[in-house]
C-alpha positions as a LaTeX table, in Angstrom:
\begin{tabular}{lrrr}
\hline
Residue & $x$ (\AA) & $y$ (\AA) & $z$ (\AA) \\
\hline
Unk1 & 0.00 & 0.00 & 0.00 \\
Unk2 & 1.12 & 3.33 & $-1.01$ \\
Unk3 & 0.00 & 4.83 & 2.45 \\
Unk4 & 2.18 & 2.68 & 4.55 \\
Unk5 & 5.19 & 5.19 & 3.81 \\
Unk6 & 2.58 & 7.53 & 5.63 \\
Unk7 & 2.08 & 5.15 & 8.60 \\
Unk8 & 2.35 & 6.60 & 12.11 \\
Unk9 & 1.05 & 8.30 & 15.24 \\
Unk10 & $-0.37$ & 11.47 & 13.93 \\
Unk11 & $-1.97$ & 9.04 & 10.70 \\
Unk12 & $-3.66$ & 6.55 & 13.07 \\
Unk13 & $-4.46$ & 9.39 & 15.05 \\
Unk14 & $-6.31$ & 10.92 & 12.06 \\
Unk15 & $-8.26$ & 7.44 & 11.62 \\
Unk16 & $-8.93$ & 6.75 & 15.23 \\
Unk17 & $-10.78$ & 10.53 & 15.03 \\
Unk18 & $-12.76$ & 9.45 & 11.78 \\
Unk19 & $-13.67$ & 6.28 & 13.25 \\
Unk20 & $-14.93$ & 8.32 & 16.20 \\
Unk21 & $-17.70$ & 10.79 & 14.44 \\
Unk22 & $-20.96$ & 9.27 & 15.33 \\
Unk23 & $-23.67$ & 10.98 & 12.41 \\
Unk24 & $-23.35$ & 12.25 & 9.34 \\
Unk25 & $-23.25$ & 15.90 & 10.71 \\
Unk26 & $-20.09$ & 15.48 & 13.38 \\
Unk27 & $-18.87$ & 14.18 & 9.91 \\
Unk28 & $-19.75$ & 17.65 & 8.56 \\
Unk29 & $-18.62$ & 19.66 & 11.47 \\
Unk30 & $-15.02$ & 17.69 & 11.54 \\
Unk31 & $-13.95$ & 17.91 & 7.87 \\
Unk32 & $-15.38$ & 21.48 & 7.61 \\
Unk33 & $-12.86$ & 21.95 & 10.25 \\
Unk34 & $-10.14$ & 19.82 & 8.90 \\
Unk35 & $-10.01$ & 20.31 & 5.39 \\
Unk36 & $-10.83$ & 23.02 & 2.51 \\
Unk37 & $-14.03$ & 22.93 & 0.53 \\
Unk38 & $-12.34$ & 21.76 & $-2.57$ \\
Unk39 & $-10.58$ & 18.82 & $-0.35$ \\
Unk40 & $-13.80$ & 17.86 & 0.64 \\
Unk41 & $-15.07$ & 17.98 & $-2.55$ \\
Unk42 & $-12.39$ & 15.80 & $-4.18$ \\
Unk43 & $-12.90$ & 13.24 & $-1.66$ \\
Unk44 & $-16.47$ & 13.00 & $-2.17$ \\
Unk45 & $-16.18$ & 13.39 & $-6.22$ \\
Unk46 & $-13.54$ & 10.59 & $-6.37$ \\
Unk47 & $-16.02$ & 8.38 & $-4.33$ \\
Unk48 & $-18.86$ & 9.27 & $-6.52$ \\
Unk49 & $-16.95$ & 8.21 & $-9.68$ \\
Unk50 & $-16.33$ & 4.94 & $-7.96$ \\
Unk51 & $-19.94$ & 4.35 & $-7.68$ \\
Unk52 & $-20.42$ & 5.76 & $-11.06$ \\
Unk53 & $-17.78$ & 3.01 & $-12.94$ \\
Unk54 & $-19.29$ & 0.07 & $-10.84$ \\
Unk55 & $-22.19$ & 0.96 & $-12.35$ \\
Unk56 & $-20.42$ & 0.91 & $-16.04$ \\
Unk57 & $-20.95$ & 4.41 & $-16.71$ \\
Unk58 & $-18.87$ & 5.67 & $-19.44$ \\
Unk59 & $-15.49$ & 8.10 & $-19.15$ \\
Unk60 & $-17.73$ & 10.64 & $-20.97$ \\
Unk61 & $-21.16$ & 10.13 & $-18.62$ \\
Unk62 & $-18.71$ & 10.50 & $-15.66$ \\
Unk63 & $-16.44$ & 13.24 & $-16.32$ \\
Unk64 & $-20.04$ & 15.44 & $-17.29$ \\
Unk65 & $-21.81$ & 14.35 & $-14.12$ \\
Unk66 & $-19.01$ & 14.58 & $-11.72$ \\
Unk67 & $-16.62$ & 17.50 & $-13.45$ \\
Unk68 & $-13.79$ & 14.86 & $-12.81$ \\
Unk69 & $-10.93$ & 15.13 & $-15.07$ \\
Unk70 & $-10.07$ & 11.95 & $-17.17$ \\
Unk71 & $-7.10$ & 11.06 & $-15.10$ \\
Unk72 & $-8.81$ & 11.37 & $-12.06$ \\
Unk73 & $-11.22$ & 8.50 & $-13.48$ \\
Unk74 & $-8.39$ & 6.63 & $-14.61$ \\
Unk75 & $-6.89$ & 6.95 & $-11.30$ \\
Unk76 & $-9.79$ & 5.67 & $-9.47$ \\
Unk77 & $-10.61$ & 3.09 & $-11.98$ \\
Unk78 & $-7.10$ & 1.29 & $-11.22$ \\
Unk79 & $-7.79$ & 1.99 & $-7.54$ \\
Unk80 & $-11.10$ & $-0.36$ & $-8.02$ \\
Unk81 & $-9.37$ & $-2.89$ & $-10.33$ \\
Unk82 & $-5.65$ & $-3.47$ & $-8.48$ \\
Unk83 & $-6.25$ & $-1.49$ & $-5.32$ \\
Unk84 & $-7.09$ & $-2.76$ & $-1.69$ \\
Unk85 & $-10.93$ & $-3.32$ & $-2.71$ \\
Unk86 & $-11.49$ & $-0.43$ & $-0.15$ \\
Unk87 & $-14.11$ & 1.39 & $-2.41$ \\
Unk88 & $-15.98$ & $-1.67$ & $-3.16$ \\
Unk89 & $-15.85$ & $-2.27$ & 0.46 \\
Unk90 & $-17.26$ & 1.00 & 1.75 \\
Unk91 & $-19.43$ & 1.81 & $-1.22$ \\
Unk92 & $-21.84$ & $-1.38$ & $-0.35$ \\
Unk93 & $-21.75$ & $-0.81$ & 3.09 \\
Unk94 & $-23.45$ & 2.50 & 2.27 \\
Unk95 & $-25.90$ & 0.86 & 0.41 \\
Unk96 & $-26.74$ & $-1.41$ & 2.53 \\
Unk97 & $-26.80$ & 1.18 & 5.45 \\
Unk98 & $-29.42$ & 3.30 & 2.76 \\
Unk99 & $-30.80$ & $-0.02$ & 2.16 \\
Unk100 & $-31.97$ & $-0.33$ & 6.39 \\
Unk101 & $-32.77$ & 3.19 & 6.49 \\
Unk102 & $-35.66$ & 2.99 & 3.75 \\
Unk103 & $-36.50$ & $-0.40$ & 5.26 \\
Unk104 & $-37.47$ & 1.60 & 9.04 \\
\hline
\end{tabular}
């Protein structure tokens, strides 16, 4: 994993705080104070093309949808076919979290 050169105190420290947030609006609250809107915005936009090529939506479909550039597709793309499966992983478990929400 690319990340491991990263691998530390202040990175698992980072995590553990992520892993702390308890809604969807301390989730809000935290990144608006961690990062800048466009930050947030690639992070969400990367995930979104992720969903968006599992669903076999074209380059061209994505890129107007999302505003992603090409190689930021391309990027993600080999992130979901030689990467650690961790969009797969975290994009069903938000479906199936949506999934037991419309369910209640």
């Amino acid at each position: 994993m690319q990340i491991d050169k990263l691998r530390g105190n202040e990175l698992d420290q980072l995590f553990r705080a992520i892993l702390s947030l308890q809604s969807v609006e301390e989730c809000y609250e935290f990144f608006d104070d961690l990062c800048t809107i466009n930050e947030i915005q690639s992070l969400a936009q990367r995930l979104e093309v992720a969903r968006m090529l599992q669903h076999g939506h074209t380059y061209h479909k994505i890129e107007t949808e999302t505003g992603a550039s090409t190689a930021t597709i391309s990027r993600v793309k080999r992130c979901l076919n030689f990467g650690n499966d961790s969009y797969q992983l975290t994009l069903d478990r938000v479906r199936e979290q949506e999934k037991k929400e419309k369910q209640q």
